[in-house]
matplotlib code that plots the C-alpha trace (Angstrom):
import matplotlib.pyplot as plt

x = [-41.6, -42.5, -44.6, -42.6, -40.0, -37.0, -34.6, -36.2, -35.3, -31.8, -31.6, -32.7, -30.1, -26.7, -28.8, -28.9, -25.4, -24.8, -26.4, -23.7, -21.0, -18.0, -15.5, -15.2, -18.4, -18.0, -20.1, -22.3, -23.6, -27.1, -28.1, -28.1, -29.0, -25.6, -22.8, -18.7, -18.1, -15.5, -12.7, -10.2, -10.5, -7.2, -5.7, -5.1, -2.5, -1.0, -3.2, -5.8, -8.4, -11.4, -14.2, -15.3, -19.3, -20.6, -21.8, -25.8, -27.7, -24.7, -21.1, -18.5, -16.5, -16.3, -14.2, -15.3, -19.2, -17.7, -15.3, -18.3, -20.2, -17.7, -17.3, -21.0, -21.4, -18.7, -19.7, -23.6, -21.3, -19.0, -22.3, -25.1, -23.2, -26.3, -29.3, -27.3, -26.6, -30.2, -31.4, -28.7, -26.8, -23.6, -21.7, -23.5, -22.5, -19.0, -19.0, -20.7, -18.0, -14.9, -15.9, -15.2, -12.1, -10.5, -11.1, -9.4, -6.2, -6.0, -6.7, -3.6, -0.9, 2.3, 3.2, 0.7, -0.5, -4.7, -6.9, -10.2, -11.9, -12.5, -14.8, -15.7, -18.8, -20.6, -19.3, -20.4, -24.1, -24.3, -24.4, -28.1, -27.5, -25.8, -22.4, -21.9, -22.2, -20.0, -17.7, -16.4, -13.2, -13.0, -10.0, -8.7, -8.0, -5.5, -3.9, -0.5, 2.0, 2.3, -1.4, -2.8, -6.6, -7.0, -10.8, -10.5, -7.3, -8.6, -12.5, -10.6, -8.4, -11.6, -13.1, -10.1, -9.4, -13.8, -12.7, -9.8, -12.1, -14.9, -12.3, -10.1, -12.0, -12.8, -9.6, -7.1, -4.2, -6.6, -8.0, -3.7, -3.2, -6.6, -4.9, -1.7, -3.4, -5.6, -2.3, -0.4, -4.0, -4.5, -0.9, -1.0, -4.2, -3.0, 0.6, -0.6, -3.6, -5.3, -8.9, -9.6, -11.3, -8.2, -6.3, -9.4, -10.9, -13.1, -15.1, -15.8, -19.0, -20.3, -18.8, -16.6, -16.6, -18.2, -17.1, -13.8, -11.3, -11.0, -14.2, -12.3, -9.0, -10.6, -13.1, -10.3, -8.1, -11.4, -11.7, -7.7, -7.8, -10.8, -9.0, -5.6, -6.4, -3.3, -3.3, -1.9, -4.7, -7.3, -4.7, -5.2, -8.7, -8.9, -6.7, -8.5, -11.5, -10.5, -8.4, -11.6, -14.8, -16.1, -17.8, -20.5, -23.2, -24.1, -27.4, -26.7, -24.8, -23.8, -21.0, -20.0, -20.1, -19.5, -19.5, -22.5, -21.0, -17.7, -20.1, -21.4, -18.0, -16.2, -19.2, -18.4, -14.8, -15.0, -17.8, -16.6, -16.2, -19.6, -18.3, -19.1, -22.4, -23.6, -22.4, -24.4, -27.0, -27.4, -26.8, -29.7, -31.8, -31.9, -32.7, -36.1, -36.7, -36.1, -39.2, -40.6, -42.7, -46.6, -45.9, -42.7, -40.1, -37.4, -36.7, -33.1, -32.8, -35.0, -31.5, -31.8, -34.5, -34.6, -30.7, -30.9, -33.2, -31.6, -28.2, -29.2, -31.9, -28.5, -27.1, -30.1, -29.9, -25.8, -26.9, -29.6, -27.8, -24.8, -27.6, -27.8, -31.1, -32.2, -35.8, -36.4, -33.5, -34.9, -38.2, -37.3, -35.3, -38.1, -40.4, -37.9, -37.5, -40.8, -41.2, -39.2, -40.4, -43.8, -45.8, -46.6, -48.0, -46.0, -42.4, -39.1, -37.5, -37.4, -39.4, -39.8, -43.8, -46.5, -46.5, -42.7, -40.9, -40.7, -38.8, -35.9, -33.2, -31.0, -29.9, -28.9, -32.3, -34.0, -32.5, -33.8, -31.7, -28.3, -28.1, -30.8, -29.8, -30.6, -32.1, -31.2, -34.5, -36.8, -35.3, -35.0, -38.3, -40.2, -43.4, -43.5, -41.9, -37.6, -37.4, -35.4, -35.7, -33.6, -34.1, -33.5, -32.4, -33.8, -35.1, -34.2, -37.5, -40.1, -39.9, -40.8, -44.3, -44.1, -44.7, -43.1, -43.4, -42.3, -40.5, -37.9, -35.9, -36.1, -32.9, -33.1, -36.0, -36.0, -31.8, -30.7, -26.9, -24.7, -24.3, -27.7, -28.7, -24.9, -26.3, -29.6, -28.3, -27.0, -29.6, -32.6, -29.6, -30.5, -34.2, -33.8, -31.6, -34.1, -37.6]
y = [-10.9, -10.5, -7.8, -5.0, -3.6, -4.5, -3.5, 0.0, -0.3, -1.4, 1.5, 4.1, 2.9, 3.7, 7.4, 7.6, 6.9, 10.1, 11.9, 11.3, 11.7, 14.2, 16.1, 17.3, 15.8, 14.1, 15.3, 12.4, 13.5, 12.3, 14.0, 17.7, 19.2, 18.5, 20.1, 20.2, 20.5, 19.4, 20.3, 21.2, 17.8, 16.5, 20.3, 20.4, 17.4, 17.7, 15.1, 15.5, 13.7, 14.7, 12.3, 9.3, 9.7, 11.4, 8.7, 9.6, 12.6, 14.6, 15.2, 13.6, 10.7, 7.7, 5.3, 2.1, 1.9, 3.5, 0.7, -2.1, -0.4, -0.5, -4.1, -4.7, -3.1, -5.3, -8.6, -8.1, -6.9, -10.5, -12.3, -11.4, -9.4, -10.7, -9.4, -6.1, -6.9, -7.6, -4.1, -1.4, -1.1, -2.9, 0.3, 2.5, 0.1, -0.1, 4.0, 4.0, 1.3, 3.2, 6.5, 4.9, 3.0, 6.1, 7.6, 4.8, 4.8, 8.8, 7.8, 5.2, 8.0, 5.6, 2.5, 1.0, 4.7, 5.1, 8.3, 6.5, 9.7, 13.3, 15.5, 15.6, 14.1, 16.5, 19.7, 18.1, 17.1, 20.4, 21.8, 21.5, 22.8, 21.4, 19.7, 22.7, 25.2, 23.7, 26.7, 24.3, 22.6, 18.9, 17.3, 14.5, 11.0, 8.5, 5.3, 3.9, 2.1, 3.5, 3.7, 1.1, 0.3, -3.5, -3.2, 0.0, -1.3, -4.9, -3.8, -1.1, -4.1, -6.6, -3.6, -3.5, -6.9, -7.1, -4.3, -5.6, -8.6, -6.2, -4.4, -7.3, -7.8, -4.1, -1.9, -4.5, -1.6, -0.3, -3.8, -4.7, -1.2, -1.5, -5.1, -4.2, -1.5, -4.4, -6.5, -3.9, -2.9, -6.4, -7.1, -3.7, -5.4, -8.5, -7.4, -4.2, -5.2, -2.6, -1.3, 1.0, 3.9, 3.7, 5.3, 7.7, 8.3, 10.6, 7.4, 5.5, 7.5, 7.0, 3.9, 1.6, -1.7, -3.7, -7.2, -6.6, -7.0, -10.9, -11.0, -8.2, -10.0, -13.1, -11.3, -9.7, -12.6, -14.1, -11.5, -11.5, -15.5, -14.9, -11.9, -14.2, -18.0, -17.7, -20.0, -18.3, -15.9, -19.2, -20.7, -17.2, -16.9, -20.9, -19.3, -16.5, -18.9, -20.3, -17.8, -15.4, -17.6, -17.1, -20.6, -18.5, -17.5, -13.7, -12.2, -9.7, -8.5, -5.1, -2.7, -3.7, -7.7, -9.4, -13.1, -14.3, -13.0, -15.2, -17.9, -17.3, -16.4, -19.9, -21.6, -20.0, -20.7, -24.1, -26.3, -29.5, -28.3, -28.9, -26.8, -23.3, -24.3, -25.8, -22.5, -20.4, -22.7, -22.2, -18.6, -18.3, -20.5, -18.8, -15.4, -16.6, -17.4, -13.8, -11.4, -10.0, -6.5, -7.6, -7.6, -10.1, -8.1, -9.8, -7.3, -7.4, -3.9, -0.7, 1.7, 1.1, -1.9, -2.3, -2.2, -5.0, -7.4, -6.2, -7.0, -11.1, -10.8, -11.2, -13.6, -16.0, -14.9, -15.8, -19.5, -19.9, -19.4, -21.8, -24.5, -24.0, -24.8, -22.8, -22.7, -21.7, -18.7, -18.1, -17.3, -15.7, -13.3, -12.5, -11.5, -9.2, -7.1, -7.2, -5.7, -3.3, -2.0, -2.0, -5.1, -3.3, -1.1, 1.1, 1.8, 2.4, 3.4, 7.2, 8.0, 3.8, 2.4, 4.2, 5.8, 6.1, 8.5, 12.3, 13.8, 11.8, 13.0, 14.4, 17.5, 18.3, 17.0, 19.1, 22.5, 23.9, 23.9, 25.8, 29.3, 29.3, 30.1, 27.1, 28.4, 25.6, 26.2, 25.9, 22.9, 20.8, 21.9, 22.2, 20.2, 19.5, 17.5, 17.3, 20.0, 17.2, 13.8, 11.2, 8.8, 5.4, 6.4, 3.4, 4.9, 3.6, 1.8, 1.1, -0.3, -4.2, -3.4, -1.9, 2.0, 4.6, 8.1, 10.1, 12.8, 14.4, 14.6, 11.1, 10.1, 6.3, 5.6, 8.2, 8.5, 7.5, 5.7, 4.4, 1.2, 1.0, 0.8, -1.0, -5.6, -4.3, -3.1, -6.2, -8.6, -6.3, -7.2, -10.9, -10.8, -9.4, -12.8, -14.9, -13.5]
z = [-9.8, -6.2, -4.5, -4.7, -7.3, -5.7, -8.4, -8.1, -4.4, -5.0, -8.0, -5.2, -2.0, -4.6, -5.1, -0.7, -1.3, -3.3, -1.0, 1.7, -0.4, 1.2, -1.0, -4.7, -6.5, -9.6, -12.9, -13.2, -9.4, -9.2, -6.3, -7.4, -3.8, -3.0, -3.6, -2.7, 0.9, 3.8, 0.6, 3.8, 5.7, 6.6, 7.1, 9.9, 9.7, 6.6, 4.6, 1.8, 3.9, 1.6, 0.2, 1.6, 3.5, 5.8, 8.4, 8.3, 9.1, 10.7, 9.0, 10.8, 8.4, 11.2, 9.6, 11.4, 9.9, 6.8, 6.4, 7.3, 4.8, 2.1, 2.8, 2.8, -0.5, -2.2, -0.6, -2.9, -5.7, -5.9, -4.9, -6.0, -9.4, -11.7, -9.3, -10.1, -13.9, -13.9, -12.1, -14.2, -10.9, -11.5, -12.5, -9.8, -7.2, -8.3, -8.0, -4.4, -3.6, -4.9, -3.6, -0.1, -0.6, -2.7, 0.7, 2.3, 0.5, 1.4, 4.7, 4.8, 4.8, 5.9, 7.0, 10.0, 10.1, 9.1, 9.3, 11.4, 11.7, 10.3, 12.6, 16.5, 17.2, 19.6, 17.8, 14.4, 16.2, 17.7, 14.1, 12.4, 8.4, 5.1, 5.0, 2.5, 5.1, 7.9, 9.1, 12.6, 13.1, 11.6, 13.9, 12.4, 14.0, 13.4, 14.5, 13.8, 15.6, 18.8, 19.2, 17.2, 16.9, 15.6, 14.9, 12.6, 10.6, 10.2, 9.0, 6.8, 5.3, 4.8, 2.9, 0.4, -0.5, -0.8, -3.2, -4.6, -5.9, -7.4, -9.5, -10.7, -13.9, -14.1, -12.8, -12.6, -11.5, -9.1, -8.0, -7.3, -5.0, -3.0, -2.1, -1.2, 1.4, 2.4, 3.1, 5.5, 7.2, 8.3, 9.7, 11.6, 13.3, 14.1, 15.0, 17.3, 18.7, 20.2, 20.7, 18.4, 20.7, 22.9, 20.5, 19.0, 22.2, 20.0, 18.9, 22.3, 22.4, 18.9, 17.2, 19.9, 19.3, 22.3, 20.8, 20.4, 17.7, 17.6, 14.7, 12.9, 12.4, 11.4, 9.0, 7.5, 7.2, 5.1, 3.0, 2.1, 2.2, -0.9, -2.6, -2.6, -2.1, -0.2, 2.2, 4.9, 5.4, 5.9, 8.5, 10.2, 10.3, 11.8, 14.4, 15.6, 15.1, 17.7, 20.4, 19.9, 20.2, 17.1, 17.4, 19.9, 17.9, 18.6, 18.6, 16.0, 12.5, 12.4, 12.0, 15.6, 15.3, 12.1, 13.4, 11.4, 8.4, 9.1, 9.7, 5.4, 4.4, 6.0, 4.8, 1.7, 1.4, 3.5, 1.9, 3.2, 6.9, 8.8, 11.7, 9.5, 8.0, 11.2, 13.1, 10.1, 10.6, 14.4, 14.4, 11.8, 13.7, 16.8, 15.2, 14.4, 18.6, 18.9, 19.3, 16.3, 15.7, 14.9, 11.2, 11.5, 11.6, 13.8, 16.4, 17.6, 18.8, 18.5, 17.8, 13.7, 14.1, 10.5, 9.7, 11.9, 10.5, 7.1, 8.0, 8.5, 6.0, 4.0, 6.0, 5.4, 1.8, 1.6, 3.5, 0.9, -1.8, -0.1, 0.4, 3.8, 5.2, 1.7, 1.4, 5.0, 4.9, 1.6, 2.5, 6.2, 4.3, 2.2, 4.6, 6.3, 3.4, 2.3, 5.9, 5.3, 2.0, 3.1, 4.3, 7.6, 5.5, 5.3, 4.1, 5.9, 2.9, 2.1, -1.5, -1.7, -1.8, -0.1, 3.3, 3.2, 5.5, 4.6, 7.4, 7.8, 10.5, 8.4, 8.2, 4.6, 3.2, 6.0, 3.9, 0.8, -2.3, -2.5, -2.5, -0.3, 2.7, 5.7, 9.0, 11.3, 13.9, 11.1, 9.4, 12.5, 13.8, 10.8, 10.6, 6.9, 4.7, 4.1, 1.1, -0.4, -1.1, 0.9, -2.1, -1.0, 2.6, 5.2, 8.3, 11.6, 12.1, 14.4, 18.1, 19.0, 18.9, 15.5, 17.0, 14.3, 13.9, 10.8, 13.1, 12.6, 15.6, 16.6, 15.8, 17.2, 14.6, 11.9, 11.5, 8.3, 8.2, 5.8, 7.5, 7.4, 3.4, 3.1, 4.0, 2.7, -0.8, -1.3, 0.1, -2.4, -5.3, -4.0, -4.2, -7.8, -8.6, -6.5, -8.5]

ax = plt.figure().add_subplot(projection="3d")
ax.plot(x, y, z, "-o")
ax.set_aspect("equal")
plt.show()
């Protein structure tokens, strides 16, 4: 067992995840502070656009990190399935998995045509009070064919065919549908290719992608490649290997760059070829040159500092459990959770260890319970703790010399995210296989 209870941890991010559901709740709703909301999303174009999550402490559904997240979540299902056998969290992380790619298949309403977004950011940020509550117009974004958006359509089809392999031996009908989307998402990003916030200019401020669509397609292409074992998928994702520079190690894993997690995947799916595990070699490597808070932390950037180091916590965990360079990645991860969790001393994690956050910035945890009517000056502003528990949530984290403040209304270190708990679910369902 190592120092802390990390199946408790993992037991506690699939609870955050309740938290942000959107739409009809189900009965076995965890989260009782929550309730229905956003029923009418998709109105306004004809669609039933409801479900899916809210992104993190606001309400707009942004379908880029929501995809990433979905993904995220399935990849420490197929992998690291006994760390959750072991923690009771199989079943919970199937649930927190299909509530997003239900979404997904609403979202695909025709042929190359994919809702990417549900709510205007500054309207939705504008608002401080519960999801429940939200009386503002939720526009509704989409791509298709004549404005395509490769990076959206191609993370949206890597999340499916992840999914499509977590439900085989489960939902087999379900598993076969969530793969078919997955199929017809990927060849409407490789065949229109497009950045995504060209066509939902209502994104560029909040979620564009900055390293392009090339890691996307190839990604993808991976994920269909494992789903399938055809062949054709692999030959693809050798080819945009190659026209996009994947070979160039990047500096980061996140919703916006996933070429570290191509790196475990080809490693993954490629054994014999020493160009992936040196590449997932390197690129884990040169993350431990980069600066660290005083506690160890690697410090990658101070917008959702520990998302980062979570994110290739489980990257190093993926190359130890491929044999690459295990011990070291092994034990590097380690101490980046532990970090997180509370070897600074103290937690990141909402409700988690000792000293953990209590005013996370989020604004349906900031509001007492329904009925009760939430007066948005006082639960912004408000000096005690969230009236409700963000159980599970990770906070944004603390700045490269390890500065934090529990406040409220610091959205760059105290903003909660889905894509933040999504690599760091799965690398805590790790440490449970690994102690």
């Amino acid at each position: 067992m190592g120092p802390y209870d990390y199946a408790q941890a993992l037991c506690m991010s699939y609870v955050f995840y309740e938290a942000e559901r959107s739409g009809d709740l189900p009965g076995d709703q965890r989260v009782t502070w929550r309730a229905d909301s956003a029923l009418d999303d998709g109105s306004d174009v004809g669609h039933d656009l409801s479900g899916g999550y809210y992104d993190a402490g606001d309400h707009v559904k942004f379908g880029f990190p929501m995809a990433f997240t979905a993904t995220m979540i399935a990849w420490g299902l197929i992998d690291f399935e006994q760390g959750h056998n072991t923690a009771g969290q199989l079943d919970y992380g199937r649930a927190a998995l299909r509530w997003a790619t239900d979404y997904f298949l609403k979202a695909h309403t025709g042929y190359f045509e994919f809702y990417g977004q549900v709510g205007d950011g500054y309207v939705d940020h504008a608002y401080w009070g519960r999801p429940e509550d939200m009386t503002m117009e939720r526009p509704s974004y989409k791509i298709d064919t004549n404005a395509p958006g490769s990076e959206l359509a191609g993370e949206a089809a890597a999340a499916l065919a992840a999914a499509s392999i977590v439900f085989q031996n489960v939902d087999s009908s379900y598993a076969s549908t969530v793969l078919d989307a997955a199929k017809e998402l990927y060849q409407f990003a490789n065949e229109r290719r497009e950045n995504y916030h060209v066509s939902i200019p209502a994104a560029a401020d909040f979620y564009r992608s900055w390293s392009g669509y090339g890691d996307e397609l190839c990604w993808s292409a991976l994920w269909l490649y494992r789903a399938t074992w055809d062949t054709g998928y692999l030959d693809a994702a050798k080819q945009h290997w190659n026209d996009f520079g994947i070979q160039n190690p990047p500096g980061e894993f996140s919703w916006d760059n996933k070429i570290g997690g191509i790196y475990a995947l080809f490693t993954l799916l490629q054994p014999d070829d020493a160009t992936y595990s040196g590449a997932l070699n390197q690129f884990l490597t040169n993350l431990r040159y980069l600066p660290t808070t005083p506690g160890g932390m690697v410090f990658i950037e101070e917008w959702g500092s520990t998302r980062h180091a979570a994110n290739v916590a489980f990257v190093a965990l993926m190359a130890n459990k491929l044999g690459v360079d295990a011990d070291t990645n092994r034990q590097w991860a380690e101490t980046q959770i532990n970090y997180i969790l509370g070897s600074s001393g103290r937690s990141f994690v909402v409700g988690f260890g000792s000293n953990y956050p209590v005013r996370p910035h989020h604004r349906a945890s900031s509001c007492p319970d329904i009925p009760e009517y939430c007066d948005a000056s006082w639960a912004q502003y408000q000096e005690d703790a969230n009236p409700q528990t963000l159980w599970g949530a990770l906070v944004g984290g603390p700045d490269q010399n390890g500065n934090y403040v529990d406040d409220r209304n610091d959205y760059v270190k105290n903003e909660v995210a889905c894509d933040y708990n999504a690599a760091y679910t799965g690398a805590l369902a790790a440490m449970v296989e690994n102690n």
